[in-house]
C-alpha positions as CSV (number, residue, x, y, z in Angstrom):
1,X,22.9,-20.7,2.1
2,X,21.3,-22.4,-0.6
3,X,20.8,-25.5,1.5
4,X,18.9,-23.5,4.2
5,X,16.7,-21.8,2.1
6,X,15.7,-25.2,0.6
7,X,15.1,-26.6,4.3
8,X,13.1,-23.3,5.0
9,X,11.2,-23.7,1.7
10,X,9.9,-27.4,2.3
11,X,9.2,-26.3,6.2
12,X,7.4,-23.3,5.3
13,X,5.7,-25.0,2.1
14,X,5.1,-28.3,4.2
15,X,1.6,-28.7,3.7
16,X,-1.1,-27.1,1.6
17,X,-2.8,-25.8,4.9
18,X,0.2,-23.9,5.8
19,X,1.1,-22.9,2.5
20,X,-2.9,-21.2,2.7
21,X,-2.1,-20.0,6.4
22,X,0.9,-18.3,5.2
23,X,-0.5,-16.4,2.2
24,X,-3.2,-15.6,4.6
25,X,-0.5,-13.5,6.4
26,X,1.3,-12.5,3.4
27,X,-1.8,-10.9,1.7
28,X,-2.3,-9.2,5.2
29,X,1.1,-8.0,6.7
30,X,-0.6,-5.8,9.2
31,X,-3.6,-6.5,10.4
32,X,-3.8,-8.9,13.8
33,X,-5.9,-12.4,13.7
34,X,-7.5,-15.2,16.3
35,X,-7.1,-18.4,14.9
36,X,-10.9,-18.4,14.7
37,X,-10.5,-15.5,12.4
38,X,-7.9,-17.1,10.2
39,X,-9.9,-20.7,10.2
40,X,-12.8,-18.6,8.8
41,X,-10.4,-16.7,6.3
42,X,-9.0,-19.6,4.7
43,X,-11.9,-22.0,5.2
44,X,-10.0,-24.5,7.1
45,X,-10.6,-26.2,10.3
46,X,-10.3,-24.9,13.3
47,X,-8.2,-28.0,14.7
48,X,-5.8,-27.6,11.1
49,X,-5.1,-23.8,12.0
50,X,-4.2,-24.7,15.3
51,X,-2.1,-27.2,14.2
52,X,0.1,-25.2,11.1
53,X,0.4,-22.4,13.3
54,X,3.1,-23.0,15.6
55,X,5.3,-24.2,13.5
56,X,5.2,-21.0,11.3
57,X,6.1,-19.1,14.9
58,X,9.0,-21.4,15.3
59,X,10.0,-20.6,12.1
60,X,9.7,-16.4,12.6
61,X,6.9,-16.8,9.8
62,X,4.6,-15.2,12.0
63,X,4.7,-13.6,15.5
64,X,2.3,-14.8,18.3
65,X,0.9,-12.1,20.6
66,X,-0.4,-13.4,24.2
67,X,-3.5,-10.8,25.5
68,X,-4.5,-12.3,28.5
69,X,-4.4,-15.7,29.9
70,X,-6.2,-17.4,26.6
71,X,-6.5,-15.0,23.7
72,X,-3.6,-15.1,21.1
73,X,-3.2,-12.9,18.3
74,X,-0.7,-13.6,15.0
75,X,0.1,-11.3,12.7
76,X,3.1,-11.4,9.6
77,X,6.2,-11.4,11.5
78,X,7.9,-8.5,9.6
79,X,11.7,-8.2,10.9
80,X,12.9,-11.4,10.7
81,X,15.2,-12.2,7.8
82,X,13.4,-15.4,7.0
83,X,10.1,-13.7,6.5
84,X,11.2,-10.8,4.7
85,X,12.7,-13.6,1.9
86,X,8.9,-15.4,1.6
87,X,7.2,-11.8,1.5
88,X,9.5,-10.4,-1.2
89,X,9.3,-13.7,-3.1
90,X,5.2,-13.6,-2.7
91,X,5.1,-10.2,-3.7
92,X,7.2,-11.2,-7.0
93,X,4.9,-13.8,-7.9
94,X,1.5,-12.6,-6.7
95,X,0.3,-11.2,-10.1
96,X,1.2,-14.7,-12.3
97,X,-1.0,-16.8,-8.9
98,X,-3.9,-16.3,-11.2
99,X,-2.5,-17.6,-14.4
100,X,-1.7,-21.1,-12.8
């Protein structure tokens, strides 16, 4: 157990960009997002969103949503085990963040 949540921890924590992409989610758990949307959130490229994205779906992070042929939607994948762990965890440190 211990050994997977450290794998999870450095795939999930893998790069500042994702790291950003995920509290993105985290600070949001319900509202829906383009990856336009999130690129303008977190001030990051378009091209870097694109890019952190899918691995935080292969990882049940966050859920992808296909509306049409070309729009894609992500929102805080909420049932999975693994994200459940990151959102408890964020919610335990969120009120120290602004201390650091």
């Amino acid at each position: 157990m211990v050994k997977t949540m450290k794998k999870l921890l450095e795939k999930v924590f893998a790069s500042r960009a994702q790291t950003r992409v995920v509290q993105h989610f985290l600070d949001r758990p319900k509202e829906f997002f383009n990856l336009s949307r999130v690129a303008k959130d977190t001030g990051l490229a378009h091209s870097t969103i694109h890019r952190v994205m899918q691995p935080l779906v292969d990882m049940g992070i966050v859920k992808e949503i296909k509306v049409g042929q070309q729009i894609r939607l992500f929102i805080l994948e909420t049932e999975d085990p693994k994200s459940k762990i990151i959102s408890d965890f964020y919610t335990s440190i969120r009120e120290h963040l602004d201390e650091i």
